[in-house]
C-alpha positions in Angstrom: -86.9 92.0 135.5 -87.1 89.4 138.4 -84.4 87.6 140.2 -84.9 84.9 138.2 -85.4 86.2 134.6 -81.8 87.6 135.6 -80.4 84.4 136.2 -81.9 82.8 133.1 -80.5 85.2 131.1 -77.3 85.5 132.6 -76.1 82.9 134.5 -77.7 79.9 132.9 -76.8 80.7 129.2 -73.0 81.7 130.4 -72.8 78.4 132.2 -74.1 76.8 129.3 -72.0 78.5 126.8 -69.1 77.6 129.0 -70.1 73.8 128.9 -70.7 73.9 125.3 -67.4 75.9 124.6 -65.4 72.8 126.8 -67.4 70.2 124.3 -66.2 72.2 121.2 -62.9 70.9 119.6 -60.5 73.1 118.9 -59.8 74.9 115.6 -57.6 73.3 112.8 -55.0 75.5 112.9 -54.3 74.4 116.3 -53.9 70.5 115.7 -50.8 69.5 114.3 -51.7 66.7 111.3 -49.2 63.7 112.1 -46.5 63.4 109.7 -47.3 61.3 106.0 -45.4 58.2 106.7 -43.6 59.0 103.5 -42.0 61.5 104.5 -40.4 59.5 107.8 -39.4 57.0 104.9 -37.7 59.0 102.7 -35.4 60.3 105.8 -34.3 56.8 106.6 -33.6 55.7 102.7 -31.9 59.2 102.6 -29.7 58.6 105.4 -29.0 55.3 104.3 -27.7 56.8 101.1 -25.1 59.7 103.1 -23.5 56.9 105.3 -23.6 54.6 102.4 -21.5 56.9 100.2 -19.1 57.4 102.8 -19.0 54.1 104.1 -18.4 53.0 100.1 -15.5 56.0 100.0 -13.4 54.7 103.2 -14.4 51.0 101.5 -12.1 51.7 98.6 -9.6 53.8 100.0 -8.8 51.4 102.8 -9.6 47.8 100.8 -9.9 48.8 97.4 -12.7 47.1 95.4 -13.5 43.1 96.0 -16.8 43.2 94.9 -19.9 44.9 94.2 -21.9 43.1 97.2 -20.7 44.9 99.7 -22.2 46.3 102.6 -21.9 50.3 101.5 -23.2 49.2 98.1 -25.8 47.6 99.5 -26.6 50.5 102.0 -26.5 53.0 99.1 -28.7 51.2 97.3 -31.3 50.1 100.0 -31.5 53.9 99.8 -33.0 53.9 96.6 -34.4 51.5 96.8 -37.1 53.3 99.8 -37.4 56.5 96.9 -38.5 53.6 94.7 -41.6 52.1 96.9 -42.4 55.7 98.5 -42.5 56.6 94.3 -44.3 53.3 93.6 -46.8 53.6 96.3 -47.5 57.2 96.1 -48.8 56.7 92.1 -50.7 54.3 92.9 -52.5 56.4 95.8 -53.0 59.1 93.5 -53.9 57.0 90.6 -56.9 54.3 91.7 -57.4 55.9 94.9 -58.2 59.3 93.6 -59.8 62.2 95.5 -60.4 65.9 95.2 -57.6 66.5 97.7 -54.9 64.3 96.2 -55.7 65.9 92.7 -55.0 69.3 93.9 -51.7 67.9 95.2 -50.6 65.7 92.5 -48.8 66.4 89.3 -50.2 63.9 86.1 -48.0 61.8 83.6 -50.0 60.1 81.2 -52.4 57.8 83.0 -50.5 58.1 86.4 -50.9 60.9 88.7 -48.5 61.5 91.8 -46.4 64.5 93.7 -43.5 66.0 92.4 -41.0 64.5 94.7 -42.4 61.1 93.6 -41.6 61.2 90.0 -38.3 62.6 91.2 -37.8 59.5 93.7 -38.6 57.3 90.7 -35.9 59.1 88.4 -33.5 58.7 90.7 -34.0 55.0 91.7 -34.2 54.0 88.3 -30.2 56.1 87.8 -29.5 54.1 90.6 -30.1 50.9 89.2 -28.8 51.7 86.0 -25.6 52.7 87.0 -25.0 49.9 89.2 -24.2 47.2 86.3 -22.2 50.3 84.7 -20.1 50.6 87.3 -19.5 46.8 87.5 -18.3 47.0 83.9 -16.5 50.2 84.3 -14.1 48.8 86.8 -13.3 45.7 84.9 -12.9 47.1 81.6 -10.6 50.1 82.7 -9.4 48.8 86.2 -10.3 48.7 90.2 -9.8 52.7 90.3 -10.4 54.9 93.7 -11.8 58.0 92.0 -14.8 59.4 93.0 -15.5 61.4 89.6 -16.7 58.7 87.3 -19.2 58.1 84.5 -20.7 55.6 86.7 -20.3 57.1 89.6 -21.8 60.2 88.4 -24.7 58.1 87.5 -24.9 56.9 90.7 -24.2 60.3 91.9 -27.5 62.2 90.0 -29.8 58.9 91.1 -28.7 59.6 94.7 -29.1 63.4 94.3 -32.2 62.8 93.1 -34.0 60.4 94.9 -32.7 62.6 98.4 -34.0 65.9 96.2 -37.3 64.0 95.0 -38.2 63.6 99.4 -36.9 67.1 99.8 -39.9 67.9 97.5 -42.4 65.7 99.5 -40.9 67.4 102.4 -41.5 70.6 101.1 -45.0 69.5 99.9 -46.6 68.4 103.1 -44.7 71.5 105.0 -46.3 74.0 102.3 -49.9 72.6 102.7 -49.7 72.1 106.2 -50.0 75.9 106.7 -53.6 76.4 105.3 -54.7 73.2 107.0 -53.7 71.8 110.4 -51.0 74.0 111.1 -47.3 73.3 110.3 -45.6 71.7 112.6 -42.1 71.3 112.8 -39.4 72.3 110.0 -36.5 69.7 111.2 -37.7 67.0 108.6 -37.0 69.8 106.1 -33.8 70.6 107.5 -32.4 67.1 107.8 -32.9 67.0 104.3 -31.0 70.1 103.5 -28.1 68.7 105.4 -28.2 65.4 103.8 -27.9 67.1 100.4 -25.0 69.5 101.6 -23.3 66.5 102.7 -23.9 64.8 99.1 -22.3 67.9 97.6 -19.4 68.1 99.8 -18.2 64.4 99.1 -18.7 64.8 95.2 -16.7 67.7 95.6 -13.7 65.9 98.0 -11.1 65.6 95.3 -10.6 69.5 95.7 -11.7 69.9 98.8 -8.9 68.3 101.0 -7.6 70.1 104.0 -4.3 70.9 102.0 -6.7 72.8 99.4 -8.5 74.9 101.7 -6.6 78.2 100.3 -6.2 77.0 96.6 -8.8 79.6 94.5 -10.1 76.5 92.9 -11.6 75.1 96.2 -13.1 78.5 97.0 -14.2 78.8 94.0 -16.5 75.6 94.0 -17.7 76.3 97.1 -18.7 79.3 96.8 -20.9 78.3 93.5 -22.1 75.2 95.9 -22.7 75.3 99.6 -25.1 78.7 99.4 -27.6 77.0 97.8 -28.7 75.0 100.7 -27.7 77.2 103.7 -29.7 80.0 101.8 -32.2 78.3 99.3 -33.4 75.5 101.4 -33.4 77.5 104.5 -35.7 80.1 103.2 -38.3 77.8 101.7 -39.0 76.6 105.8 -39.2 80.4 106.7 -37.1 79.3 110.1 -35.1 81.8 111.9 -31.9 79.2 112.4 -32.4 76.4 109.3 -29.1 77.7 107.6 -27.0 76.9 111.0 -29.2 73.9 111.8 -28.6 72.4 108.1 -24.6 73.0 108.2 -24.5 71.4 111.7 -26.6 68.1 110.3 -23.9 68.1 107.4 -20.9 68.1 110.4 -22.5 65.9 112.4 -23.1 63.2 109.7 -19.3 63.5 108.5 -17.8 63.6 111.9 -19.2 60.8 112.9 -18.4 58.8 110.2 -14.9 60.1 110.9 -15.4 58.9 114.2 -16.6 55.6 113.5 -15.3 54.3 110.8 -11.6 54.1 112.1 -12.8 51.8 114.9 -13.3 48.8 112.5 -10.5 46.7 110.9 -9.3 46.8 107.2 -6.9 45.7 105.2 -5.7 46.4 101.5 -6.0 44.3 99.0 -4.7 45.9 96.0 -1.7 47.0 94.9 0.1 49.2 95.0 0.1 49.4 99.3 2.0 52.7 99.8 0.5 53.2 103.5 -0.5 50.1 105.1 -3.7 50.7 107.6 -5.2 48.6 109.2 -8.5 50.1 109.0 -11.3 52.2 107.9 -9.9 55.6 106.7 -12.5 58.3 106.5 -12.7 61.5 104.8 -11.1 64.7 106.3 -12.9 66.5 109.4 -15.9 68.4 107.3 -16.0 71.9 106.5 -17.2 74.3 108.9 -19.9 75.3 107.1 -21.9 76.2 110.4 -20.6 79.0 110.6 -21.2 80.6 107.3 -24.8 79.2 108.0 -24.8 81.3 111.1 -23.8 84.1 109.2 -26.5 83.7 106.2 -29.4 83.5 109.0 -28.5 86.3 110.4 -28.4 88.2 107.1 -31.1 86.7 105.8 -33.6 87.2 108.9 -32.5 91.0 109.3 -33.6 91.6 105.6 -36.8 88.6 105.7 -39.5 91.5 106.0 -38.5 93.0 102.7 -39.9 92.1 99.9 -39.5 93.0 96.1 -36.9 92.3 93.1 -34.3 94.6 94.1 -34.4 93.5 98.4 -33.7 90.1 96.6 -31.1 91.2 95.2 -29.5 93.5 98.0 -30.2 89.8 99.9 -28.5 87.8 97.5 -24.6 90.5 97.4 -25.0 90.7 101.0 -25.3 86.7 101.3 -22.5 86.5 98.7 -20.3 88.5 100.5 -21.3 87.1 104.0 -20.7 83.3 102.9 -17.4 84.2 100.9 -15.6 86.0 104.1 -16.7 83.8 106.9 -15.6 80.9 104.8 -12.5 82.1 103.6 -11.4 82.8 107.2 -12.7 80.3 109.0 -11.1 77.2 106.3 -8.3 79.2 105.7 -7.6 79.5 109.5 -8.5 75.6 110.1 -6.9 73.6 107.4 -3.6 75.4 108.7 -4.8 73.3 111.9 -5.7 70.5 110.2 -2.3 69.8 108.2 -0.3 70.5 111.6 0.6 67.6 114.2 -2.4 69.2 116.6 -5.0 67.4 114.5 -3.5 64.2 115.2 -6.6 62.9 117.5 -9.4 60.9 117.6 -11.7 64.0 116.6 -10.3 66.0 114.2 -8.3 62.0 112.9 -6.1 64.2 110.8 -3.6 61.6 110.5 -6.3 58.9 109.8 -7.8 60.3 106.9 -4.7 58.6 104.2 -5.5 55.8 102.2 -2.9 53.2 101.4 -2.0 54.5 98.0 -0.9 58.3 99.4 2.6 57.8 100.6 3.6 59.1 103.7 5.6 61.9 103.0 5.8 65.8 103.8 3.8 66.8 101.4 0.7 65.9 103.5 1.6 68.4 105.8 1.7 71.3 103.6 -0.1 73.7 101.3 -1.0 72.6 97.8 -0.7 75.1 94.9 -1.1 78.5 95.3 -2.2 80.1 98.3 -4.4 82.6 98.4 -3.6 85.0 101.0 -6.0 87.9 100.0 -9.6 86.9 99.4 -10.6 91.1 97.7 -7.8 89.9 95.0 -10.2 87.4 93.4 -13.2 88.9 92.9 -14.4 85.9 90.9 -15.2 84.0 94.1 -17.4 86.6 95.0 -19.2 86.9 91.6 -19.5 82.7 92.3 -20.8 83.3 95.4 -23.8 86.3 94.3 -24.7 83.7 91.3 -25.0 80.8 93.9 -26.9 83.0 96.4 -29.5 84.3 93.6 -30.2 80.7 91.8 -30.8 79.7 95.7 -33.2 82.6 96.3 -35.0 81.4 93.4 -35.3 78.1 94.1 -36.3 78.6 97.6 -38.9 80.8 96.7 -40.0 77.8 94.2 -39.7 75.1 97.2 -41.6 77.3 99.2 -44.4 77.2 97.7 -44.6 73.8 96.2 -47.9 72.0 97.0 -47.8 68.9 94.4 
């Protein structure tokens, strides 16, 4: 073969190839689709909802109740409002502007075809709206009240939970199907969910749940058949190494700085009777510190992640249980003794700011409530809370995981 057969079968066709390889795009699974802007919606109404709810809490407990129109009301319900248009919209995407694609992704009621999350989102707006006039008669047929546990309020409370679930599932959605298509991206959407919910569920749960409670069994108890399921269920459906600890830092974050901000506004009461007189916003106690039985679950959880089957579940599930219910026995048991003592008094823990003016200022905020527990092997019943928590999380993280409608 000549000099220059060699070179036209070598060195012209590998130059070529290399100029045609530099032309070719890259594969899918190496672009990164952007994000649906319905899913960058459903964060914002979401977060309006969180710092609504907390914002409406420290509204009542510093001022009592004026009116419906005011500005947490409004934030918790611009909230919904969002799940209500992402809902709306979404249906009628899927519905008159139908393709192969969105029918594959899209769950049919009746005429009117849309994802999971969406008819979720719509549920939840429509609670929302419902229990807003409910709540208005509530409070003047039985009187301007401060509890949080309600039959309105718990109206209010499954719209919210649902409309902030309902985007968890479009979340979930467009994280699932990004894995066979354009690769998946990032999981913090996902987890900013998770740690919206978990904050949802701490403040229903705040009338147990006060530092003073921390080492009543009735506090562990509820916690234990609560928290797991999104440091465990909704940090397995993203398959991430760290979403447990991620999602219980989002929850502290969003607390704590609505403990931190809220005290640096003016209020006054306005109902009787005034047993503590601030002078402004009072927010909820420093949050739980749930990051660290987060930490603890991700590390469990990623040591036994290659195991599959019914009973590595289950082996999963007791060794959650028991992780969750140790670290966070000792951790709250150790830190509402801080809390309750005169070295919380600061801006950042604001353990002496955290009193509405109807709780009188006495010693008894300074103490234990009820009965302590002092041994956590002496009620196995927390436990047994704890394993049914972890295994209805395992299930429905195996569910979100692999939702694609």
């Amino acid at each position: 073969m000549s000099a220059e057969s060699e070179m036209t079968a070598g060195v012209i066709p590998a130059t070529a190839a290399a100029g045609e390889e530099s032309l070719t795009p890259p594969p899918p699974s190496s672009v990164r689709a952007p994000t649906p802007w319905y899913c960058h919606a459903i964060v914002i109404g979401s977060l309006s909802i969180i710092i609504g709810v907390l914002w409406d809490i420290s509204w009542h407990r510093s001022i009592g109740r004026d009116t419906f129109w005011t500005p947490a009301h409004l934030a918790i319900h611009f909230g919904g409002i969002v799940g209500g248009v992402v809902s709306g919209a979404l249906i009628i995407i899927h519905t008159f502007f139908r393709t192969p694609q969105s029918d594959a992704s899209s769950l049919r009621i009746g005429p009117l075809r849309a994802p999971t999350g969406a008819w979720v989102c719509l549920f939840g707006n429509l609670a929302m709206l419902t229990s807003a006039p409910f709540d208005d008669w509530w409070h003047n047929a039985y009187g301007l009240d401060v509890k949080i546990i309600s039959p309105p309020h718990m109206v209010l409370a499954l719209g919210m939970f649902s409309v902030v679930f309902g985007g968890l599932l479009l979340l979930a959605r467009d994280w699932n199907n990004r894995e066979s298509d354009n690769g998946r991206g990032s999981p913090w959407l996902m987890v900013l969910g998770g740690g919206i919910l978990l904050a949802m569920a701490s403040t229903v749960l705040i009338e147990v749940s006060w530092p003073n409670e921390y080492r009543r069994s009735e506090f562990l108890k509820v916690s234990a058949a609560t928290y797991p399921f999104y440091l465990l269920g909704i940090a397995r459906a993203t398959r991430w190494r760290w979403a447990g600890t991620a999602i219980g830092m989002i929850y502290m974050l969003l607390v704590a700085g609505m403990t931190w901000t809220l005290p640096l506004f003016e209020a006054q009461p306005l109902l009787a009777p005034i047993y503590n007189p601030v002078d402004y916003f009072v927010p909820l106690p420093f949050p739980l510190l749930l990051v660290v039985p987060g930490f603890v679950i991700d590390l469990i959880r990623w040591s036994m992640e290659k195991r599959t089957g019914f009973h590595w579940d289950l082996a999963l599930a007791a060794a959650a249980a028991v992780g969750f219910t140790l670290s966070f026995y000792w951790t709250q048991f150790h830190f509402g003794e801080f809390l309750i003592s005169d070295k919380a008094h600061n801006w950042f823990f604001a353990a002496d700011r955290h009193w509405g003016y109807q709780e009188r200022n006495t010693q008894w905020r300074q103490v234990f409530w009820g009965k302590q527990v002092t041994n956590i092997f002496a009620y196995p019943a927390i436990f047994l809370y704890a394993f049914g928590a972890c295994v209805f999380s395992l299930l429905a993280g195996h569910w979100l995981g692999r939702v694609r409608r």
